[in-house]
C-alpha positions as CSV (number, residue, x, y, z in Angstrom):
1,X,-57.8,56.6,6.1
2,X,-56.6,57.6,3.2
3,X,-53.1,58.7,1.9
4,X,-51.8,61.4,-0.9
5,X,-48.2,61.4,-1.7
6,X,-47.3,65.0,-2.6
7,X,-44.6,66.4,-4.8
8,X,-42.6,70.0,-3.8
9,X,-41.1,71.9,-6.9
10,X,-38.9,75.1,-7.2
11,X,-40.5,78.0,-8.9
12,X,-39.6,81.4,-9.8
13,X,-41.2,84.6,-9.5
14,X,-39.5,86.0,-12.4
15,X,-40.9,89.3,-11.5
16,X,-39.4,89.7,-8.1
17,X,-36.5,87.5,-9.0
18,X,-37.1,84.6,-6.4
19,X,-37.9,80.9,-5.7
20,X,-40.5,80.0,-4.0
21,X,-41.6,75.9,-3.0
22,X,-44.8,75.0,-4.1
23,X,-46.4,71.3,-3.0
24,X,-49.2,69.8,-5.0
25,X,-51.0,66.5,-4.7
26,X,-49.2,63.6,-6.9
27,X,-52.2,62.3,-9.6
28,X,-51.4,58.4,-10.0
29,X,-53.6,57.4,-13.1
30,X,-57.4,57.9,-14.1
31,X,-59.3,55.1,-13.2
32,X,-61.9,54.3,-16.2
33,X,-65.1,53.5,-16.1
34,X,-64.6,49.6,-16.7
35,X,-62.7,49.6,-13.7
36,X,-65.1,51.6,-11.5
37,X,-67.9,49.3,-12.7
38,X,-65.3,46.2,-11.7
39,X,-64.7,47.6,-8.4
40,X,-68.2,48.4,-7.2
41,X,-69.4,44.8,-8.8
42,X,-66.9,43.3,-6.5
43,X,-67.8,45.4,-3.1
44,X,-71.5,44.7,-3.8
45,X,-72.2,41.4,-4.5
46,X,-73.9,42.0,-8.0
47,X,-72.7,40.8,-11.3
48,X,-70.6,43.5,-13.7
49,X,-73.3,43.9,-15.9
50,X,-76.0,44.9,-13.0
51,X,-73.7,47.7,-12.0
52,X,-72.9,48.5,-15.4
53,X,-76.4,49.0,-16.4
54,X,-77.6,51.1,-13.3
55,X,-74.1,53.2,-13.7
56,X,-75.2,54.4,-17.3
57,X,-78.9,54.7,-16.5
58,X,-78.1,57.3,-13.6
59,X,-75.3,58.5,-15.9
60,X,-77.8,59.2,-18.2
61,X,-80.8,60.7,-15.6
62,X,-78.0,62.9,-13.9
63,X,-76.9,64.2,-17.7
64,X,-80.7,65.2,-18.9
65,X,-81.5,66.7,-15.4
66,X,-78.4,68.7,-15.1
67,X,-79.2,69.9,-18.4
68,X,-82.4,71.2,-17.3
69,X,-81.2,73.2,-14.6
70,X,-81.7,70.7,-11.9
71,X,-78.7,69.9,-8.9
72,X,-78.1,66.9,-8.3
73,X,-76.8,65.1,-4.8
74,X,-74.7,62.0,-5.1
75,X,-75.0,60.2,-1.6
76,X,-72.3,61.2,0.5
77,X,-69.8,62.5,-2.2
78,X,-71.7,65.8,-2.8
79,X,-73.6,67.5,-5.2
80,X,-73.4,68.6,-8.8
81,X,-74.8,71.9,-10.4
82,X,-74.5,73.8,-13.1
83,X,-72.6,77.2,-12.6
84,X,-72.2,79.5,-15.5
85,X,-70.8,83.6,-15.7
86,X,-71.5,86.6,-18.1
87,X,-70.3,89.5,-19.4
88,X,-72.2,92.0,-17.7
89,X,-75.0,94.4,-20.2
90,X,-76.0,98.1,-19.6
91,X,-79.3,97.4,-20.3
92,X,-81.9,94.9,-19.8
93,X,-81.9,94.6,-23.6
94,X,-78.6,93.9,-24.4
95,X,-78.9,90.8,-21.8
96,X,-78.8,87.8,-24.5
97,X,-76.7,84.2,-24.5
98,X,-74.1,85.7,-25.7
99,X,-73.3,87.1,-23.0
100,X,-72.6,83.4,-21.5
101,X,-68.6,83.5,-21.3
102,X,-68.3,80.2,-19.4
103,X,-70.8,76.8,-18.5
104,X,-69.1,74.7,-15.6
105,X,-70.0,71.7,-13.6
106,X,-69.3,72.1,-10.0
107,X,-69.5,69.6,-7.3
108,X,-69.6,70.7,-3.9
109,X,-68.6,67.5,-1.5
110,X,-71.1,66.3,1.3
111,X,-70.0,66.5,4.9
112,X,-68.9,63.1,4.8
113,X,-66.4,63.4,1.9
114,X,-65.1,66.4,3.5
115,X,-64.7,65.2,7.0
116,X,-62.9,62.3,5.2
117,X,-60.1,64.7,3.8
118,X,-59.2,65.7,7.5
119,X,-58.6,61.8,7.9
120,X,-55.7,62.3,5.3
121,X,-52.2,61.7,5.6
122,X,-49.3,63.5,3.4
123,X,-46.5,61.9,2.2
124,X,-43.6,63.2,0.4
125,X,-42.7,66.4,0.6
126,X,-39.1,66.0,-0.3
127,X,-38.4,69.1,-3.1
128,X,-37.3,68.1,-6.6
129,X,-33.7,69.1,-7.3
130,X,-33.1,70.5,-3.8
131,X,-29.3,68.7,-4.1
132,X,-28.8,70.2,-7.3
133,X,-30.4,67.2,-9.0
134,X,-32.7,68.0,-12.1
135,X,-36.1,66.7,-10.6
136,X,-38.9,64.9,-13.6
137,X,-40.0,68.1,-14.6
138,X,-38.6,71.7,-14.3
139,X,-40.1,74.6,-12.1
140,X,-42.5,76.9,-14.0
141,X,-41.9,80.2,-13.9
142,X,-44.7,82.3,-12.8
143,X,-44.6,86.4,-14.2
């Protein structure tokens, strides 16, 4: 089971001249690659470099696929694709690549990973400043 410590913050709504408490999950570090490589060397049995070299090898498969407008399922943590919008065109003519405002990578998690997340417990939902103390970082305000 897993376990996500979670920070509260006071924000104000300047427009209707209120606070409101918002919670998000607390991000610890990124873990880099070296260290993922370390990790799933130790779990399997195989030496750093044997993990190393299949990482970047399906690294670089799931790059020049994706590229070529395939999808792309990762076991039981989901599956990648490549989601894109447009400005819309009056005519079939107009309709170029320019009209491609934004390229994103999506993942959509498996079952698994999902079912995993309702295994998850919460953990500190004390709000900064909520004593009158000034908390790490100050509320944004949202207009």
């Amino acid at each position: 089971m897993g376990q996500i410590k979670v920070k509260t913050s006071v924000q104000k709504l300047v427009a209707q001249d209120k606070d409101i408490y918002v919670s998000r999950a607390v991000r610890f570090s990124k873990i880099p690659t070296a260290e993922l490589i370390e990790h799933a060397a130790s779990d399997s049995g195989l030496s750093d470099s044997m993990v190393a070299a299949a990482f970047y090898a399906i690294v670089k498969q799931v790059k020049e696929l994706m590229l070529n407008g395939h999808s792309i399922e990762l076991g039981t943590l989901g599956t990648l694709r490549f989601s894109m919008s447009c400005k819309a065109a009056k005519t079939a003519e107009d309709v170029s690549a320019t009209n491609v405002k934004t390229r994103r990578i999506l993942i959509a998690p498996s079952k698994t990973l999902k079912q995993a997340l309702d295994n998850v417990t919460f953990t500190g939902f004390s709000v900064a400043g909520e004593d009158g103390a000034t908390g790490e970082e100050e509320g944004d305000e949202i207009v």
